[in-house]
DOLOMAR-297305 format. One record per residue (C-alpha): chain; residue in three letters; x, y, z; residue number from 0. Coordinates in Angstrom, 3 decimals. Example, Ala and Ser with C-alpha at 12.3 -4.5 7.8 and 13.67 -1.06 7.14 Angstrom:
REM DOLOMAR-297305
PT  mol  type  xx  yy  zz  seq
PT  A  ALA  12.300  -4.500  7.800  0
PT  A  SER  13.670  -1.060  7.140  1
REM end
This chain:
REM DOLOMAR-297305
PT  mol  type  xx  yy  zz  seq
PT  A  UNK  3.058  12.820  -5.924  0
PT  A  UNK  6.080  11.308  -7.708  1
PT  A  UNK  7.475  7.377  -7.705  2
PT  A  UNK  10.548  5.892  -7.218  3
PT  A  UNK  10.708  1.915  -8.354  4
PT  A  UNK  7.511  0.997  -10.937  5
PT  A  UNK  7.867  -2.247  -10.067  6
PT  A  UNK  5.059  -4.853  -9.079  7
PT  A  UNK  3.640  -2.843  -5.912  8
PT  A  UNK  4.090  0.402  -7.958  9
PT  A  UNK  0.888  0.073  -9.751  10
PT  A  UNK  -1.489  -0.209  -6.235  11
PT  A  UNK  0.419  2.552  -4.996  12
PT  A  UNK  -0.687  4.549  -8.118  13
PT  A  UNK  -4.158  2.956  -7.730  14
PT  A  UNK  -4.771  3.717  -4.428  15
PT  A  UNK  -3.577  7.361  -4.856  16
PT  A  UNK  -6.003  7.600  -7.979  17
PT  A  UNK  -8.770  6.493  -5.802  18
PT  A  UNK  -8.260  9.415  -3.446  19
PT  A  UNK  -9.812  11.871  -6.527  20
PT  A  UNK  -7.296  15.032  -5.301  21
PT  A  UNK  -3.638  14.101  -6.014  22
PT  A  UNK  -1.834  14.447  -8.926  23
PT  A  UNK  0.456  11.925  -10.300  24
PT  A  UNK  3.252  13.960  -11.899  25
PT  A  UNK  5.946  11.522  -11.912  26
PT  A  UNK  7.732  8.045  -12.317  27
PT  A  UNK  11.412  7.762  -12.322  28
PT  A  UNK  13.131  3.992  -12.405  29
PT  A  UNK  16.562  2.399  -13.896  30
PT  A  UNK  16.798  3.921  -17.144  31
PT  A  UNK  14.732  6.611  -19.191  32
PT  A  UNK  13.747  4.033  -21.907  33
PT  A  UNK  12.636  1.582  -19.236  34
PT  A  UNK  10.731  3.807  -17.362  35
PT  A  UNK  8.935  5.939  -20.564  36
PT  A  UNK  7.380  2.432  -20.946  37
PT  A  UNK  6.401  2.408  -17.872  38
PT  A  UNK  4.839  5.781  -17.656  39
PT  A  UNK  3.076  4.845  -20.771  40
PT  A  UNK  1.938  1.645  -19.120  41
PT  A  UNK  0.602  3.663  -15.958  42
PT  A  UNK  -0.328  7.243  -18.021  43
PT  A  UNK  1.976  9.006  -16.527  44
PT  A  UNK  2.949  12.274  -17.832  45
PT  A  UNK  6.771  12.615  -16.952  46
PT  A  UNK  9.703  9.579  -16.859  47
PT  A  UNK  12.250  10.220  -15.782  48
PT  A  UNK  15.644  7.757  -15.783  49
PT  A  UNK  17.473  9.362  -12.475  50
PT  A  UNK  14.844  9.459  -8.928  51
PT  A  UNK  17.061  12.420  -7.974  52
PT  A  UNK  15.310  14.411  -11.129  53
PT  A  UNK  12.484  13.477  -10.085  54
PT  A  UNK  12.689  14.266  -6.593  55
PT  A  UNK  14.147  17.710  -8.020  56
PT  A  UNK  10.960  18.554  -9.896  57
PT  A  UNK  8.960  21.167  -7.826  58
PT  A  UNK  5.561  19.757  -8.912  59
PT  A  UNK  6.046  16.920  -6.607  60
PT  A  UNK  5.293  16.863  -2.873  61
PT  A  UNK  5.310  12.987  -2.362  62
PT  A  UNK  7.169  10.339  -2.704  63
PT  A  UNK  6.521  6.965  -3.223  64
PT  A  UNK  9.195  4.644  -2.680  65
PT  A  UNK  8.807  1.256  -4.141  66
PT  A  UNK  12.397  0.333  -5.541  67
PT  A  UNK  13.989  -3.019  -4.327  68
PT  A  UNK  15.551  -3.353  -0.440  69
PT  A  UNK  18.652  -1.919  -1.249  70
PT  A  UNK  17.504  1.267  -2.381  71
PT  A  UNK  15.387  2.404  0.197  72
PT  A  UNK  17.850  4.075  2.271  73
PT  A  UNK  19.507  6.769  -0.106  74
PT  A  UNK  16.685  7.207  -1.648  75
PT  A  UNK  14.431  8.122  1.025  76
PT  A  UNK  17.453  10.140  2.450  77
PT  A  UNK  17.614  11.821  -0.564  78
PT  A  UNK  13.338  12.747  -0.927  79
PT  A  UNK  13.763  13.854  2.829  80
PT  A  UNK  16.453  16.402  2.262  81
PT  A  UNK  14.273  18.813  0.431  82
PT  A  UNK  11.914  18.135  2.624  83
PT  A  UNK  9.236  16.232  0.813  84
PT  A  UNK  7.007  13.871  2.462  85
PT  A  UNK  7.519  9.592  2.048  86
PT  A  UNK  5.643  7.126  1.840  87
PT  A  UNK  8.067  3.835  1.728  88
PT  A  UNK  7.280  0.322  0.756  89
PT  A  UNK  8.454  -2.584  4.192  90
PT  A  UNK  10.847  -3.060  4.871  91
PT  A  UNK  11.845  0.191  5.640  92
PT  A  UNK  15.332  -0.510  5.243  93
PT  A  UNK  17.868  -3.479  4.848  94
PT  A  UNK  18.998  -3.115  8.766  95
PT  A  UNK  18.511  -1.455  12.071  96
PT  A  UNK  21.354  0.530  11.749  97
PT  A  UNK  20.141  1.743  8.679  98
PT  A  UNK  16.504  2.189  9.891  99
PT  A  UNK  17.277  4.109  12.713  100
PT  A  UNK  18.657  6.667  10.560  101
PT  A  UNK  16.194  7.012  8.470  102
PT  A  UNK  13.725  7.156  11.401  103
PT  A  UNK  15.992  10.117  12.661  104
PT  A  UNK  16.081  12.000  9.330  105
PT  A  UNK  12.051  11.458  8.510  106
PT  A  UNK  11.002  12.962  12.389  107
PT  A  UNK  14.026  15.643  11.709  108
PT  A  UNK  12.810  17.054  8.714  109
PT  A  UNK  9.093  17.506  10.200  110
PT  A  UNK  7.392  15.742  7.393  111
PT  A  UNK  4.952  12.688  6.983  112
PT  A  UNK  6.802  9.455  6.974  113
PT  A  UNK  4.930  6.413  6.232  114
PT  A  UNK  5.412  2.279  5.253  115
PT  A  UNK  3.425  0.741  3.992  116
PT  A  UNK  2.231  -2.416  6.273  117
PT  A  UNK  -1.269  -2.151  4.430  118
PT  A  UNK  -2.899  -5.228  6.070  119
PT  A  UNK  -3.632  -2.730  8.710  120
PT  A  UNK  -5.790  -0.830  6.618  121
PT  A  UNK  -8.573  -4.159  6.699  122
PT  A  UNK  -11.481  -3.186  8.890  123
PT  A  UNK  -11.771  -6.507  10.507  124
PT  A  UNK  -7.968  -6.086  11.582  125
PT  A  UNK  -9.146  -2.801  13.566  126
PT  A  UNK  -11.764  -4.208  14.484  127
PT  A  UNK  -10.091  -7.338  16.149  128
PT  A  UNK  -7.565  -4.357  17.678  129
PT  A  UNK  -10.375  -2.652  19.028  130
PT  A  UNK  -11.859  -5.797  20.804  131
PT  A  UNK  -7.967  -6.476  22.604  132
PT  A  UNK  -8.078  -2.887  23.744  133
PT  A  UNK  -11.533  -2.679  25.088  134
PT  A  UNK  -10.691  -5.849  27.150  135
PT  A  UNK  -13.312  -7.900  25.252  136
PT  A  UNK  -10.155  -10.822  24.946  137
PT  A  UNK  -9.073  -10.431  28.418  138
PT  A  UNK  -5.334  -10.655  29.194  139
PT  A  UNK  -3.522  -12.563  25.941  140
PT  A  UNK  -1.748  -15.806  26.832  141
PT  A  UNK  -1.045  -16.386  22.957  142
PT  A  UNK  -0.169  -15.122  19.842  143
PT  A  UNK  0.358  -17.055  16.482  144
PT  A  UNK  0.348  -17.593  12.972  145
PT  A  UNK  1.997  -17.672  9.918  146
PT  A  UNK  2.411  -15.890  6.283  147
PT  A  UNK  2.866  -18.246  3.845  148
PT  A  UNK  3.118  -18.114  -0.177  149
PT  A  UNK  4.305  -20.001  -3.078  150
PT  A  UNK  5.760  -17.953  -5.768  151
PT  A  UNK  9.614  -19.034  -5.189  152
PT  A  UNK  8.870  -22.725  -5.132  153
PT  A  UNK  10.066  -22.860  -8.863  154
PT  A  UNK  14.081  -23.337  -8.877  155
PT  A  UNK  13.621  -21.014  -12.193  156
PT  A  UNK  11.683  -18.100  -9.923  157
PT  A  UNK  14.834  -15.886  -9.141  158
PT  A  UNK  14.424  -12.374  -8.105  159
PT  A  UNK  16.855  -9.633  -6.137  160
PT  A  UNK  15.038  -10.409  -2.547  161
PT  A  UNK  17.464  -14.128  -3.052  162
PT  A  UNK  20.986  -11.272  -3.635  163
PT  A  UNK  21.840  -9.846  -1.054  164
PT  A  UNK  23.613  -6.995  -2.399  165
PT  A  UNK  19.663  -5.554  -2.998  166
PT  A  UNK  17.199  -7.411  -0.718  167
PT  A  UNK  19.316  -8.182  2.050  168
PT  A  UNK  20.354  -11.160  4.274  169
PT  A  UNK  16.494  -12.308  4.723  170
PT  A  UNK  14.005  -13.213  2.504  171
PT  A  UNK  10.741  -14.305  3.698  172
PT  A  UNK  11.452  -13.413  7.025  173
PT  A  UNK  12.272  -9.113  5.796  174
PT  A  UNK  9.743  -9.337  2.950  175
PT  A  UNK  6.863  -11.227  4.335  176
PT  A  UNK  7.226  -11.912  8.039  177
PT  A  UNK  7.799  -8.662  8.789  178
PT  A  UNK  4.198  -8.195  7.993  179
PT  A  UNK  2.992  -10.709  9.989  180
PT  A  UNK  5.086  -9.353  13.004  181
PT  A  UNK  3.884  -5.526  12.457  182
PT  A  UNK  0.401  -7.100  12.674  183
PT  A  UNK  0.686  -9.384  15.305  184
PT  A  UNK  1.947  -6.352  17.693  185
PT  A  UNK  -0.859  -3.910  16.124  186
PT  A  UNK  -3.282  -6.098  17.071  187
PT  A  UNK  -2.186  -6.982  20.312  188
PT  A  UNK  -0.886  -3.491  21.616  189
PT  A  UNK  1.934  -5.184  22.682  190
PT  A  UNK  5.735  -5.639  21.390  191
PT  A  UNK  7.652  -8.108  21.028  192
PT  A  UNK  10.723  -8.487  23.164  193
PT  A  UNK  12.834  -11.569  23.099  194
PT  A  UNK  12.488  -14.004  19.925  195
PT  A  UNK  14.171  -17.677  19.089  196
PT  A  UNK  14.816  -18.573  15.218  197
PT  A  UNK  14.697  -21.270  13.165  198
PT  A  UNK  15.898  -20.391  9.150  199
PT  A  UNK  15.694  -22.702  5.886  200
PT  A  UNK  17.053  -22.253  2.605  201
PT  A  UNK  14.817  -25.167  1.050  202
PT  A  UNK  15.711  -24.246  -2.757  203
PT  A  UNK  19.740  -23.613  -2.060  204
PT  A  UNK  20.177  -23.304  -5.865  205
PT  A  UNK  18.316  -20.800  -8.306  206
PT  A  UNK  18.383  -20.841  -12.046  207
PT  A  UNK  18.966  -16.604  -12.917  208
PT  A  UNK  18.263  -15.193  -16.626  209
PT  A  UNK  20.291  -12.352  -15.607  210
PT  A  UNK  17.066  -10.741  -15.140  211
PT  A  UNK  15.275  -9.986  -12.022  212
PT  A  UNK  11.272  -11.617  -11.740  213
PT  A  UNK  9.109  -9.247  -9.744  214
PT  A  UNK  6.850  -10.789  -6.802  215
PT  A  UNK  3.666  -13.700  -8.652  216
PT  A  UNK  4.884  -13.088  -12.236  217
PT  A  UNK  5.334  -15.968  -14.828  218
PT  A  UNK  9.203  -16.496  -14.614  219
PT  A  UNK  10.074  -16.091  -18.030  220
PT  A  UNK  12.578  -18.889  -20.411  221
PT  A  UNK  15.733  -18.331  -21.858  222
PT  A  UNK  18.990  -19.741  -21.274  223
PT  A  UNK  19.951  -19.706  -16.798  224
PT  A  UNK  23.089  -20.035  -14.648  225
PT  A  UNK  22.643  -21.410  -11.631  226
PT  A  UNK  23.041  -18.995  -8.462  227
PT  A  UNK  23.971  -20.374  -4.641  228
PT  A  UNK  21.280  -18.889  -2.248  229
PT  A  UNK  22.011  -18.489  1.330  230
PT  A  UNK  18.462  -16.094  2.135  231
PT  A  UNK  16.035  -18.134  3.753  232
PT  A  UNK  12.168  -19.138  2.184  233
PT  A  UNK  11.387  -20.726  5.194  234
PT  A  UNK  11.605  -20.147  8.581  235
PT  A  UNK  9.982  -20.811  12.040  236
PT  A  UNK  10.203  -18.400  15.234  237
PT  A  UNK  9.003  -18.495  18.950  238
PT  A  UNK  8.192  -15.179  20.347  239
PT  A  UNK  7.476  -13.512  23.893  240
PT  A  UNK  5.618  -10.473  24.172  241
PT  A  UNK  6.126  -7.269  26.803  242
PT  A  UNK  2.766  -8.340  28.181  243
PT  A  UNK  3.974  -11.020  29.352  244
PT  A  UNK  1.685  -13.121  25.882  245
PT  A  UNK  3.913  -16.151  24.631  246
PT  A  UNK  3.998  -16.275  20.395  247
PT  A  UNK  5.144  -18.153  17.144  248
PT  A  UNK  4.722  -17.480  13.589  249
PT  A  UNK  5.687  -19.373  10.409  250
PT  A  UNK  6.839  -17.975  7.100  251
PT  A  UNK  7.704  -19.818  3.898  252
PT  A  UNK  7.857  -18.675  -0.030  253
PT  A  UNK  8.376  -22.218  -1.020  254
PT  A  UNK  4.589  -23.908  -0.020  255
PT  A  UNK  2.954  -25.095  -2.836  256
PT  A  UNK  -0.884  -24.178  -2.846  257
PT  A  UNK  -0.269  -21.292  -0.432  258
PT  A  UNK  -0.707  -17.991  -2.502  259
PT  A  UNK  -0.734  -15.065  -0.130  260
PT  A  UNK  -2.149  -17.279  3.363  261
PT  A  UNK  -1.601  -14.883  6.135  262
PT  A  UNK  -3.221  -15.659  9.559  263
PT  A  UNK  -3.268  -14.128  12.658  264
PT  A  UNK  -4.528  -15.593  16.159  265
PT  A  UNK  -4.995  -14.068  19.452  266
PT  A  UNK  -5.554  -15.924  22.220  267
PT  A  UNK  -6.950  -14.158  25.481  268
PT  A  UNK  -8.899  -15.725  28.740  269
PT  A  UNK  -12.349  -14.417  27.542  270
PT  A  UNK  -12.073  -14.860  23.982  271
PT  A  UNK  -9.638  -15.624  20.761  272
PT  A  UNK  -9.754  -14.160  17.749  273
PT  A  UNK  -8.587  -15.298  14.337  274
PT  A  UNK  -8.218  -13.491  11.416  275
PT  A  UNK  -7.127  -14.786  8.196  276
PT  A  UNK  -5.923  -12.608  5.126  277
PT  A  UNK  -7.786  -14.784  2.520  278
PT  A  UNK  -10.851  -14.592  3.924  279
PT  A  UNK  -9.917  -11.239  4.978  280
PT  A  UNK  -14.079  -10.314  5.474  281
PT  A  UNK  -14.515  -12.706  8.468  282
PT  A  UNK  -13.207  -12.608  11.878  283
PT  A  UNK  -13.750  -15.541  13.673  284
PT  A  UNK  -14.485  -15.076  17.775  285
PT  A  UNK  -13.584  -17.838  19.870  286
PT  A  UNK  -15.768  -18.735  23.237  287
PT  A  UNK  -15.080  -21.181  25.700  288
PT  A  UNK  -18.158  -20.739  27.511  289
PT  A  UNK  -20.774  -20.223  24.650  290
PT  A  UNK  -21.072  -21.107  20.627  291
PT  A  UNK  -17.808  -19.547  18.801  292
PT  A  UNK  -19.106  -17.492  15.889  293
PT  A  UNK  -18.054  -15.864  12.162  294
PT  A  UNK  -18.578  -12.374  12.484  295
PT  A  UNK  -18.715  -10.825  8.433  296
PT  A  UNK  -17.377  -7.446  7.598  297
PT  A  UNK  -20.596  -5.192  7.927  298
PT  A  UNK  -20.880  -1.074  8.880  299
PT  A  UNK  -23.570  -2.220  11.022  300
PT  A  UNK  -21.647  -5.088  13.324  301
PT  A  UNK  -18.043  -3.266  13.249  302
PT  A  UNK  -17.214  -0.605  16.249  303
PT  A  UNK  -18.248  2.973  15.798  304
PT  A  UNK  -15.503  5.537  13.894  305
PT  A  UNK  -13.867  2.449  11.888  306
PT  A  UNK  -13.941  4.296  8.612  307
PT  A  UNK  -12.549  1.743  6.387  308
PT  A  UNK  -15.790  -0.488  6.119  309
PT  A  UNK  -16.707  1.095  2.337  310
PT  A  UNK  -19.427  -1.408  1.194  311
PT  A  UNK  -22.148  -2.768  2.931  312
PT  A  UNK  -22.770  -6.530  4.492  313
PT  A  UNK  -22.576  -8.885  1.841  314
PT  A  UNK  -20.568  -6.731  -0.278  315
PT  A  UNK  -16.664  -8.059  -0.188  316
PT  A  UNK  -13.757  -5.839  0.136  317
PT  A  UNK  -10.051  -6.617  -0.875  318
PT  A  UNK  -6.912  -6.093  -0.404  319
PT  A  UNK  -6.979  -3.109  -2.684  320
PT  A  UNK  -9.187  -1.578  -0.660  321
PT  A  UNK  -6.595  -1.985  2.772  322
PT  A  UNK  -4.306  -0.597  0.722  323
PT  A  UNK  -6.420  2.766  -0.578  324
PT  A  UNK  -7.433  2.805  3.213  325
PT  A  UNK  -3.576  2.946  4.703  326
PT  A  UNK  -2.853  5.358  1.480  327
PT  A  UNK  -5.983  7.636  2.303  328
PT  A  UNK  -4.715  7.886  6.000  329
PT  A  UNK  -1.180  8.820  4.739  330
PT  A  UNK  -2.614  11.501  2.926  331
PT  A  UNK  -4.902  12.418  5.768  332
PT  A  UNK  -1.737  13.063  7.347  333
PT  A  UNK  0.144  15.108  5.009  334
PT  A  UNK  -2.826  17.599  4.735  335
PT  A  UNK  -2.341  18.097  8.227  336
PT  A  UNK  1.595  18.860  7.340  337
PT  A  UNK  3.083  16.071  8.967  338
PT  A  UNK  2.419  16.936  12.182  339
PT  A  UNK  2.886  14.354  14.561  340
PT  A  UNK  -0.261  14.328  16.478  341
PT  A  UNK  -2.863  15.392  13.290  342
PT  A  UNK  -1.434  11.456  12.563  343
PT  A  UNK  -4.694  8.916  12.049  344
PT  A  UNK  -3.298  6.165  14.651  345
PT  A  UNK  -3.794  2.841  12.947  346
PT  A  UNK  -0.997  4.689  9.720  347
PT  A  UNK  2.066  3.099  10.020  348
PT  A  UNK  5.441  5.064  10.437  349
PT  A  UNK  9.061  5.303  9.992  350
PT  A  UNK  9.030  4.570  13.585  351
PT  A  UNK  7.572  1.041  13.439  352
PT  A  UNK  9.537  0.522  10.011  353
PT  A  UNK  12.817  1.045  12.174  354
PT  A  UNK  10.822  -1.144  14.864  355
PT  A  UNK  10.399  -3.793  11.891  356
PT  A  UNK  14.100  -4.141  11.365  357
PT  A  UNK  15.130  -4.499  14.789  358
PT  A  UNK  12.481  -7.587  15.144  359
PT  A  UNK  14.522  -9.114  11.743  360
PT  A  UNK  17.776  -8.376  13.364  361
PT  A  UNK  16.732  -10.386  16.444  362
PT  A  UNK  15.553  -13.192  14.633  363
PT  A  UNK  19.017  -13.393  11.929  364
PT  A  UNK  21.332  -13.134  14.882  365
PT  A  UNK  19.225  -15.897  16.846  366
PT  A  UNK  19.696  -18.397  13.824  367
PT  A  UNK  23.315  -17.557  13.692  368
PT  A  UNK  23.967  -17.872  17.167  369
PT  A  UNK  22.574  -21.838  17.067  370
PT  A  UNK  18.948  -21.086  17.686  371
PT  A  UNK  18.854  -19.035  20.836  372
PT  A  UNK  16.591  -16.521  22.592  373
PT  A  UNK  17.700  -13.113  21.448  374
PT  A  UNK  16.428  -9.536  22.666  375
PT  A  UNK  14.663  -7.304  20.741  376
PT  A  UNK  16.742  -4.121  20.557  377
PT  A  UNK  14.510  -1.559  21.776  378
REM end
């Protein structure tokens, strides 16, 4: 494998693909060849290279990992498809639904694996809380809720590309976070979303840029700052319904103090809810109405048969890491098998609900602009 973007992610990507014990990592490639021979040095990487489309040139590599900023991930990825290499891509999949839809197009085209990476699938509790909505254990779902909510841009000084939209877009928490939380919430659920009503805040209007970009929970640096208008949003508030017929909300915000990477989901059916929290992401909690509600701990020998991401036994806590080496062990699961659409392991992720990602996003920016309204999902 070869990647495109050592940036903050980068380094669980190259992790996870470590952990797999049968893939070589031949290549980085980022901004510049000085830049990115640190990098490689950083990572022991063998080859650095200062242009992706050398690296995507280099016959040693069959995969690529896209991790560069928002802006990038469309010629990029159209460029690692042409040859006809496989992707795995980093969410969102691209900066809009126009843009996603072709990329969707060109992945299932060229007959190769196409993956992005919405890892918090790869938790066992998450499949096993997916499991439990498909076996009818909730009964029919009446609600679905939560929120994602972090706060590494609280600090006026914090600026990175996801606040310019030239790179990450015209959303910020909503593209970079909440589209997380909405790829979960209609994993989970087997159901999609259709019709959403949005509520967007730019609570820190004003950033304070080195000229330098800070990547995602580093310190954010000193020197001297100009001050940059921001129009993306770090906090925003949306009402949801579902195909089922399930009503929703979720919360999203890069500005809460104390709030370091707080995802939560919540199902609620007639029989049972179930809640599932990303910080305590080896619980799921199982509400009754009828009978005590209960904890139930991340344990081979309480999960549902042929989950194969439970690694460690009861007692023994697994991380986020470890989702992510799960959704990057299915991806190459996948790409043994050629690409082939039905050798695919069904929790992976693909270009398919990437471009389904952006059209959620889309829904929710043009319902802010119109006034706060309800807005279809394009389909």
């Amino acid at each position: 494998m070869g990647l495109i973007g050592p940036g903050f992610v980068a380094a669980h990507h190259l992790d996870a693909v470590r952990r797999l014990g049968d893939v070589d990592i031949v290549a980085i490639a980022g901004s510049s060849q000085q830049s990115t021979e640190k990098k490689a040095q950083a990572y022991k990487v063998d080859r650095a290279y200062g242009d992706y489309n050398a690296l995507i040139a280099d016959p040693d590599v069959q995969v690529i990992h896209n991790t560069t900023p928002n802006h990038l991930h469309l010629p990029v990825t159209l460029a690692a498809l042409q040859p006809g290499k496989h992707v795995i891509s980093d969410k969102p999949l691209a900066l809009n639904a126009e843009e996603g839809l072709r990329l969707r197009d060109a992945a299932v085209a060229a007959k190769v694996a196409h993956v992005v990476t919405f890892n918090y699938r790869g938790n066992p509790l998450i499949q096993q809380a997916r499991g439990m909505v498909a076996r009818g254990e909730t009964g029919p779902l009446s609600f679905i809720h939560g929120y994602y909510l972090q706060d590494w841009m609280n600090d006026p000084n914090v600026y990175s590309w996801r606040s310019d939209p030239a790179k990450g877009g015209l959303t910020s928490a909503v593209g970079d976070i909440g589209s997380h939380w909405c790829d979960l919430a209609e994993h989970v659920s087997g159901s999609k979303i259709v019709s959403v009503l949005a509520d967007l805040t730019t609570v820190v209007p004003v950033r304070y840029s080195s000229g330098a970009s800070a990547e995602a929970f580093s310190a954010k640096g000193s020197g001297e700052r100009r001050p940059v208008q921001v129009h993306a949003e770090d906090l925003a508030s949306v009402l949801l319904r579902f195909e089922n017929g399930a009503k929703g909300c979720f919360s999203v915000g890069q500005v809460l103090p104390g709030h370091k990477n707080d995802l939560e989901l919540e199902i609620n059916g007639r029989k049972q809810s179930l809640k599932w929290r990303q910080e305590q992401q080896n619980e799921l909690w199982i509400g009754r109405h009828d009978q005590p509600s209960c904890v139930m701990a991340k344990d081979p020998s309480l999960v549902s048969p042929m989950i194969p991401y439970v690694h460690l036994p009861g007692g023994h806590q697994e991380s986020w890491a470890d989702a992510f080496h799960n959704l990057i062990r299915d991806a190459y699961q996948w790409i043994r098998e050629g690409g082939h659409p039905e050798a695919k392991p069904a929790p992976l992720p693909t270009f398919e609900d990437g471009y389904r990602s952006t059209c959620i996003i889309e829904a929710i920016l043009k319902s802010h602009a119109a006034g706060g309204r309800w807005e279809n999902v394009q389909q």
